[in-house]
N, C-alpha and C positions, 0 to 999 in steps of 0.2 A: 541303022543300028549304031547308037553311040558307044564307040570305043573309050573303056574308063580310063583315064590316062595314071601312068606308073610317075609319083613322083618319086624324083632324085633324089638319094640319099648321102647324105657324107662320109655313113658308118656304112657300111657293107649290111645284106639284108639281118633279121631277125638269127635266122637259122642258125651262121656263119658264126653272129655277133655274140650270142648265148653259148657258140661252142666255147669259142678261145674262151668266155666268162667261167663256164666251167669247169674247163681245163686249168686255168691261171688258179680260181680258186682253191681247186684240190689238190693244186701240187703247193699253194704255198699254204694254206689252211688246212682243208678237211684229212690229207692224208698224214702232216705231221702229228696232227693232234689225235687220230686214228693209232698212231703208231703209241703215243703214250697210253691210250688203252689195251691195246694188244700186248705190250711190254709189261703192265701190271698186271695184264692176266694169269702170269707166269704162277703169280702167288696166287693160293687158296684165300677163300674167302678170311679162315681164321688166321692167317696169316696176314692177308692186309690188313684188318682190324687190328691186329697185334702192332701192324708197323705203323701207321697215322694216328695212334690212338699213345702211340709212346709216348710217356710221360716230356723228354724234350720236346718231342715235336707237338705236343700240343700247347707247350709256351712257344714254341714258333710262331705257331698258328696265332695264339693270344695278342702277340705281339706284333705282330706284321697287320694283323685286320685292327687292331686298338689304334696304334699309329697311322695307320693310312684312313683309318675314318677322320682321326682330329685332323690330319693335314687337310685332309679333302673340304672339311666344314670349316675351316680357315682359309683355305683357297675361295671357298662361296664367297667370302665375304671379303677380302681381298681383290679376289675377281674382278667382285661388281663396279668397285670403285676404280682400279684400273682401268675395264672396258668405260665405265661413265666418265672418266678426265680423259682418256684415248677420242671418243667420240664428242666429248658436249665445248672442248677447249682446246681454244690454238694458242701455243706457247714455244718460246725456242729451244729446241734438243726434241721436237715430239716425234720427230721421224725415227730418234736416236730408240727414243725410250721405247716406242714398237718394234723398233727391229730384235731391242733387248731382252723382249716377253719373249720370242724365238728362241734365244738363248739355248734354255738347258733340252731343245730339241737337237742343236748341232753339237753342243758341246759332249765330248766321250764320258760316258755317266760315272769311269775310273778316273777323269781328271777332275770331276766334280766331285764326287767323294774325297779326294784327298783334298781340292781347294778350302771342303767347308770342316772338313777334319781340322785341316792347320789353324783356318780362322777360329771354329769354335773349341779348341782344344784348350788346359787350363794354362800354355803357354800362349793364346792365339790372341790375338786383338781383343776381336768380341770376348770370347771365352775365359780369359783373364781374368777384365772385368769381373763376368757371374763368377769366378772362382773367388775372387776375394769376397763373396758376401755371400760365400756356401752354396753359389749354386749353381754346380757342375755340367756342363751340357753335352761337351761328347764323353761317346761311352755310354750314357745312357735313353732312356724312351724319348726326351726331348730334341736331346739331335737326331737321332734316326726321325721322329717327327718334321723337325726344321728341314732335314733334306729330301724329305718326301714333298714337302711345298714345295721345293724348290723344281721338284721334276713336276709338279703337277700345275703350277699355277698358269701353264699355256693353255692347258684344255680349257680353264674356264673362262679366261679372255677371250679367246677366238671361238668360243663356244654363245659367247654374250654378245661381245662388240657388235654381231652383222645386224644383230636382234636392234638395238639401241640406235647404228644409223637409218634403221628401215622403221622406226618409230615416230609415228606421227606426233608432232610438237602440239595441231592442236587439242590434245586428248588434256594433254597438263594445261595449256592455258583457257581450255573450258571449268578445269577444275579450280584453274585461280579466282576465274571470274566466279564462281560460285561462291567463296570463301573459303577453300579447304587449303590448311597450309602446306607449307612445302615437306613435311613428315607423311601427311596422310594424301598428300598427291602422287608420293613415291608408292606407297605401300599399298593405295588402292589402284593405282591406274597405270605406275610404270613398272612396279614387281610383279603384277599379271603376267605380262607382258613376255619379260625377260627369263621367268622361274622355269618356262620345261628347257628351254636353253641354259640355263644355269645347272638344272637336272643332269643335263646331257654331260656338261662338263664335272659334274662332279663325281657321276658314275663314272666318266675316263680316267676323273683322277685315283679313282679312290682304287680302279682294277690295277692302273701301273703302280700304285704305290703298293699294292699288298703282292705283287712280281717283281717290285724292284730289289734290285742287287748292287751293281757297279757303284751306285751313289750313294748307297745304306752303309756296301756292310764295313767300309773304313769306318765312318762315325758312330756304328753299335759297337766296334769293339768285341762282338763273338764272348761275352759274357753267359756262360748257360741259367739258364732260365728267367736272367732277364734281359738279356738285350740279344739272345739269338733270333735271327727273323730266320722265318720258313723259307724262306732263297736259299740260306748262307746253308742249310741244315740236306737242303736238294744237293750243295756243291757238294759239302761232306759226304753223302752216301757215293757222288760219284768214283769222288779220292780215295774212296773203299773199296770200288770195284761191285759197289751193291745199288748194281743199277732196276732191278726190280723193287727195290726200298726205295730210291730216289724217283723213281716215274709212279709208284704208288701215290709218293706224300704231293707231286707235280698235281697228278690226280685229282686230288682233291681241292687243292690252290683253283686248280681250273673247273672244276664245277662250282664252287664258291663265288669265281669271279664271274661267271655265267649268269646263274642265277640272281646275282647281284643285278646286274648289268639288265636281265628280263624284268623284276620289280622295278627298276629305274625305267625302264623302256613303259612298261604298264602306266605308271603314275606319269610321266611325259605324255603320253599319248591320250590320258584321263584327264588331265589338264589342260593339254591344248584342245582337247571336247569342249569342256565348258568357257575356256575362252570366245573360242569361235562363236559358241551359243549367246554370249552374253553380249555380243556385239550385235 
């Protein structure tokens, strides 16, 4: 009778492996965010309605998903071109210029708000400049935009680049040899390619930009109803002591960026279908 043999494992068995995974998850995901719903359940129904429907907080809301969709759809395109000169050319400072897409993941998201305040402000380098030709950048929708690239433009990089080295070269030079130029050999045979990854990255960017805080709320300025983001509108209900107002309007932030995030997840997953098919 052949004895089946037990192989060796590196990770400790299944059982074990799935505990800690559940464990880790629900203390640092499933229970905090558990806790923002129990905490808004405080409020009645016609009371939460009343609070996320508040005429601020629904220019919060306006503002924080309008600015983090444009960053994110400037990051796509930004992105691409970074991860395509990171991957397709060697040049001096390239190690430099990668380590520097990392950037605004180490950097404290309160010392990058104030770096891009100063700069773009109407006394700042950049900001100067648009102020002499009327066109103001902090304080308003545009730098809150500008600094929402600025925290977003890693996800699409490192969301794309691994796509672009793992990309076979002769796909484009089958299409050279055919006669298709170098416009319609990107956009037929290399944007298949890289687009649910570029997906991926732009649903990353677009959730942290409509949650970000540290890096926004210097260069919005906290103007009501136009430049207050839904973060800044979260801290105020806390400095109120109206923490059942503040984990409502959370609330909602957080199903928005869910369902964001599951459409993105849907259309990635329907894409790389028919990629895989059409190969």
């Amino acid at each position: 009778m052949n004895k089946k043999r037990h192989r060796k494992r590196v990770i400790p068995g299944f059982g074990l492996s799935m505990g800690v995974t559940l464990a880790m998850l629900s203390l640092i995901v499933l229970i905090p965010i558990a806790s923002i719903f129990v905490s808004a359940s405080g409020l009645s129904f016609n009371e939460f309605i009343k609070v996320v429907t508040a005429r601020d907080v629904m220019s919060g809301y306006q503002v924080s998903l309008s600015c983090a969709l444009t960053a994110a759809l400037i990051n796509c395109v930004f992105g691409v071109i970074l991860a395509w000169i990171l991957v397709r050319y060697e040049f001096p400072g390239k190690g430099v210029l990668d380590g520097l897409i990392e950037l605004p993941f180490a950097l404290p998201t309160a010392v990058a708000g104030i770096a891009l305040t100063s700069l773009y402000s109407d006394k700042g380098w950049i900001g100067h400049a648009f102020a002499q030709i009327g066109i103001p950048i902090a304080y308003t929708k545009i730098g809150i935009t500008i600094a929402m690239v600025f925290i977003g433009i890693p996800f699409v990089v490192r969301a794309i680049q691994p796509v672009l080295e793992k990309l076979d070269k002769q796909y484009e030079e089958a299409s050279y040899m055919l006669g298709a130029s170098g416009k319609r050999t990107f956009f037929r045979v290399i944007f298949p390619e890289i687009f649910p990854a570029m997906l991926t990255g732009f649903g990353l960017a677009l959730a942290r930009g409509i949650g970000e805080y540290g890096s926004v709320v210097f260069i919005a300025g906290n103007i009501p109803y136009e430049t207050q983001i839904a973060p800044l509108l979260i801290m105020s209900k806390l400095e109120q002591f109206k923490y059942q107002d503040a984990t409502a309007i959370a609330l909602v932030l957080l199903v928005i960026s869910f369902v964001l995030l599951l459409l993105i997840n849907a259309v990635q997953v329907h894409m790389s279908k028919i990629t895989s098919t059409s190969h």
